[in-house]
FISE-478886 format. One record per residue (C-alpha): residue in three letters; z, x, y negated; residue number from 1. Coordinates in Angstrom, 1 decimal. Each point is the difference from the previous one (the first is absolute). Layout:
REM FISE-478886
> ALA:Z:X:Y:NUM
...
***
This chain:
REM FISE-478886
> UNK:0.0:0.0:0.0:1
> UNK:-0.8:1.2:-3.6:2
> UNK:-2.9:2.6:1.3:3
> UNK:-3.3:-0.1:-1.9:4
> UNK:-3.3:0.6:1.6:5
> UNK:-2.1:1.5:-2.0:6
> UNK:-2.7:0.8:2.4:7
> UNK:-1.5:-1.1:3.5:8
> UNK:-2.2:3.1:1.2:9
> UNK:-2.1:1.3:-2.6:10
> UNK:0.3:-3.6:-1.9:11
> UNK:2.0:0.0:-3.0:12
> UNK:2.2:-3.7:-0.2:13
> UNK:0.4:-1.1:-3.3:14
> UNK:1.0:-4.1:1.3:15
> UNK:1.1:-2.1:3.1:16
> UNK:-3.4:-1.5:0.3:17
> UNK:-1.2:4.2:0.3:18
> UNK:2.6:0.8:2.4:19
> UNK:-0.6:-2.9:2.3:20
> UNK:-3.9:0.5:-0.1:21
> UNK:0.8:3.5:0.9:22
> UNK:2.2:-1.1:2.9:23
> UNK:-1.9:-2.9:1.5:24
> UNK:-3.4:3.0:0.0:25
> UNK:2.1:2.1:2.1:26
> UNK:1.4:-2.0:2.9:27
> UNK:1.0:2.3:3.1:28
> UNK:-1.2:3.1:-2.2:29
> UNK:2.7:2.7:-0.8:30
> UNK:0.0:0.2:-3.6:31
> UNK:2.0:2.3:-2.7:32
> UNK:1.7:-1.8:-1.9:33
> UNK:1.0:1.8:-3.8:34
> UNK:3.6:-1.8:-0.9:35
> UNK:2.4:1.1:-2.7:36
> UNK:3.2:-0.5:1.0:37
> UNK:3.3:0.3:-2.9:38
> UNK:-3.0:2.1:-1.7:39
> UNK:-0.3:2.3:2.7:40
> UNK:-3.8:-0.2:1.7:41
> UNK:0.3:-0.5:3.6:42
> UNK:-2.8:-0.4:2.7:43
> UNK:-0.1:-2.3:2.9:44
> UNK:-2.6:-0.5:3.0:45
> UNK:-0.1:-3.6:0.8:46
> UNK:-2.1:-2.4:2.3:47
> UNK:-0.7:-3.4:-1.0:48
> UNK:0.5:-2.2:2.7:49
> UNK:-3.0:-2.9:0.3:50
> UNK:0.7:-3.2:-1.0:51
> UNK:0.4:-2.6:2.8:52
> UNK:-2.9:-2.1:-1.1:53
> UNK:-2.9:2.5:-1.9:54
> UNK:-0.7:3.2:-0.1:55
> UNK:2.0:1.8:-2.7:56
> UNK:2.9:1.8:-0.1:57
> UNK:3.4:-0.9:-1.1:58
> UNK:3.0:1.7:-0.5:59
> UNK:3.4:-1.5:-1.0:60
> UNK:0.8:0.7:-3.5:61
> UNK:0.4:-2.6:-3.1:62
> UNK:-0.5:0.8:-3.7:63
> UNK:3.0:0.4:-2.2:64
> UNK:1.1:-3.2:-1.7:65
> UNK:1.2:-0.2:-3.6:66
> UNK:1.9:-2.7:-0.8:67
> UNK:-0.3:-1.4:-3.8:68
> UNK:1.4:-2.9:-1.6:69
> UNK:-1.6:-2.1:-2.5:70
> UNK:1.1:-2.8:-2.0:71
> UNK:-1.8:-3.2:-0.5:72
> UNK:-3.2:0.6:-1.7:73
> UNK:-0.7:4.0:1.5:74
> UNK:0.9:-1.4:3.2:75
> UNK:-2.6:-3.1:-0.1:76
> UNK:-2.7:2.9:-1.0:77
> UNK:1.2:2.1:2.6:78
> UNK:0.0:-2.7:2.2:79
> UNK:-4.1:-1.0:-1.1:80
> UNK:-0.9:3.8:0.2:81
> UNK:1.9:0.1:3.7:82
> UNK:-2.1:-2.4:1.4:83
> UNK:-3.2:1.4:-1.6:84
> UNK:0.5:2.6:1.4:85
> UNK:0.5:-1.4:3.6:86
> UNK:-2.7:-1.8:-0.8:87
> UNK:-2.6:2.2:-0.4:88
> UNK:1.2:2.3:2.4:89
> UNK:-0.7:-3.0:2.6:90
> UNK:-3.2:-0.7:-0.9:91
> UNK:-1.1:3.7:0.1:92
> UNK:1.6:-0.2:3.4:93
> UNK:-1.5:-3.1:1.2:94
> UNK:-3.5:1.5:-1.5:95
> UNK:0.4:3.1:2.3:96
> UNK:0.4:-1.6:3.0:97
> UNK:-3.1:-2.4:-1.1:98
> UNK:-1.4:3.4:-0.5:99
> UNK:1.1:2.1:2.8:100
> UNK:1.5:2.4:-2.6:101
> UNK:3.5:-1.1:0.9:102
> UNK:1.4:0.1:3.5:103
> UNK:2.5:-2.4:1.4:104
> UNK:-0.2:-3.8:0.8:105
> UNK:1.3:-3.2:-1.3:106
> UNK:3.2:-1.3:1.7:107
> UNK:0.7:-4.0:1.5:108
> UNK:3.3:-1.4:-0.6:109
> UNK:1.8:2.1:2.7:110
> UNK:-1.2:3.3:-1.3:111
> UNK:1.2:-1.6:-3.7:112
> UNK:3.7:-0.9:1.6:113
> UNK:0.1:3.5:1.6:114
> UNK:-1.0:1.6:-3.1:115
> UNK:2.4:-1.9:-2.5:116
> UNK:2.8:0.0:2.7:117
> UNK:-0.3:4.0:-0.1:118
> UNK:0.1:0.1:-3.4:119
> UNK:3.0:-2.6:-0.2:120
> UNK:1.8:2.8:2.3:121
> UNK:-0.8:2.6:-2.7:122
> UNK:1.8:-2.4:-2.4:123
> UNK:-0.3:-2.6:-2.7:124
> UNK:-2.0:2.2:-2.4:125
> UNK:-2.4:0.6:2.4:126
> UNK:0.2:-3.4:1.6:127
> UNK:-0.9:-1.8:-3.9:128
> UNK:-2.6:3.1:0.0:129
> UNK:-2.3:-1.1:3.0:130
> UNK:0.9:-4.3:-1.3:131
> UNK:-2.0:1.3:-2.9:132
> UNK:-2.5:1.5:1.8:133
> UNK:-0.2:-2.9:2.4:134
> UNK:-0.5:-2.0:-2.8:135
> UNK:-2.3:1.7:-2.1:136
> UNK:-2.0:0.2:3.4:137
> UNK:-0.2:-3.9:0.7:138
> UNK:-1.1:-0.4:-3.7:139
> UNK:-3.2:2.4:0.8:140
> UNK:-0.7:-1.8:3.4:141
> UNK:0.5:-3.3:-1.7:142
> UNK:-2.7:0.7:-2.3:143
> UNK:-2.7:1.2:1.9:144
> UNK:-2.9:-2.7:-0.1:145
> UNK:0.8:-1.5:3.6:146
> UNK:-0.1:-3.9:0.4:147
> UNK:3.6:-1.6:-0.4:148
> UNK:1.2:2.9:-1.9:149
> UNK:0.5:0.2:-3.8:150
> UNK:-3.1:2.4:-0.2:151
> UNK:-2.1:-2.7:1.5:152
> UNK:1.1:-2.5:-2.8:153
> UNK:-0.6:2.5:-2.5:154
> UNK:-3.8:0.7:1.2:155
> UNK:-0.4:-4.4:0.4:156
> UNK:1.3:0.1:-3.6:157
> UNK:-2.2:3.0:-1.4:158
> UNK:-3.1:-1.7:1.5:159
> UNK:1.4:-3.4:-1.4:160
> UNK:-0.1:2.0:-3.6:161
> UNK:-3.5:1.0:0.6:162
> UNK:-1.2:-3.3:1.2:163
> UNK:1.7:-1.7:-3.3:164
> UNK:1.0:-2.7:3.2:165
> UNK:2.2:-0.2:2.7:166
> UNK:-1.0:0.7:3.4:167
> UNK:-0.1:-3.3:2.9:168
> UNK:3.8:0.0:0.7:169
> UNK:-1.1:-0.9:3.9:170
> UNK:-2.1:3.3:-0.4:171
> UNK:3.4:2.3:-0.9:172
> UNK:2.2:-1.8:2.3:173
> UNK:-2.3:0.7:2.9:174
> UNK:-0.2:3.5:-0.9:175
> UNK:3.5:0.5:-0.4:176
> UNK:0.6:-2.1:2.8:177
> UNK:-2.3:2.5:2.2:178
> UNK:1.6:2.8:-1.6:179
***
């Protein structure tokens, strides 16, 4: 706890999202990693292990939290910025797997429970951490344009705009219906 790792083989880290890219490219490779330790340097040779479902590596390590507090106002902007952030980091991540860029898979509603009920273990902070997530998640999802979602009704209503007149009602029922 409290080491930095400042580079993974000859790769300089300058962020979490650079150290886990670095780790998931090396999975069952020996790898140097450069960490400074009480501001000492120190070297250490590890393996990532592969991930149970993909094939990246993954070691067990977690970034350094900083707690702040905020009062009302900074706290509602932190709070809008926050899930931003989570936001577009989804997307990005939900592109890449479109893509092929990013490796992994979606989970079902066991690998969801498994996933929140490890994080609960870790405690609350973590716990409300991957709720957020979770949520942020089911927003994205929610608006992809797939029939009997919200996305769907926002396509219906964009055509609707276009049209200057509302699609045949039996016509959007039956394709949310099918959906």
């Amino acid at each position: 706890q409290g080491d930095r790792i400042v580079a993974v083989g000859a790769t300089p880290v300058r962020d979490w999202e650079g150290l886990v890219a670095a780790i998931r490219a090396n999975a069952e490779a020996s790898v140097t990693f450069d960490v400074q330790r009480n501001g000492a340097p120190l070297s250490v040779v590890v393996t990532p292990r592969r991930a149970e479902q993909g094939q990246f590596g993954v070691i067990d390590v977690t970034p350094a939290v900083h707690i702040e507090r905020f009062g009302p106002l900074s706290g509602l902007r932190a709070g809008v910025v926050g899930a931003a952030s989570y936001t577009i980091e989804q997307v990005q991540l939900l592109w890449g797997l479109v893509t092929g860029t990013e490796q992994g898979r979606l989970a079902g509603l066991p690998g969801i429970v498994k996933m929140v009920s490890a994080q609960a273990e870790r405690g609350v902070r973590y716990l409300l951490q991957s709720l957020a997530w979770l949520s942020i998640g089911l927003f994205i999802l929610n608006l992809l344009p797939v029939p009997a979602l919200d996305g769907s009704r926002l396509g219906f209503l964009a055509v609707e705009a276009v049209r200057r007149r509302p699609i045949d009602a039996r016509i959007e029922g039956t394709v949310h219906g099918v959906g």
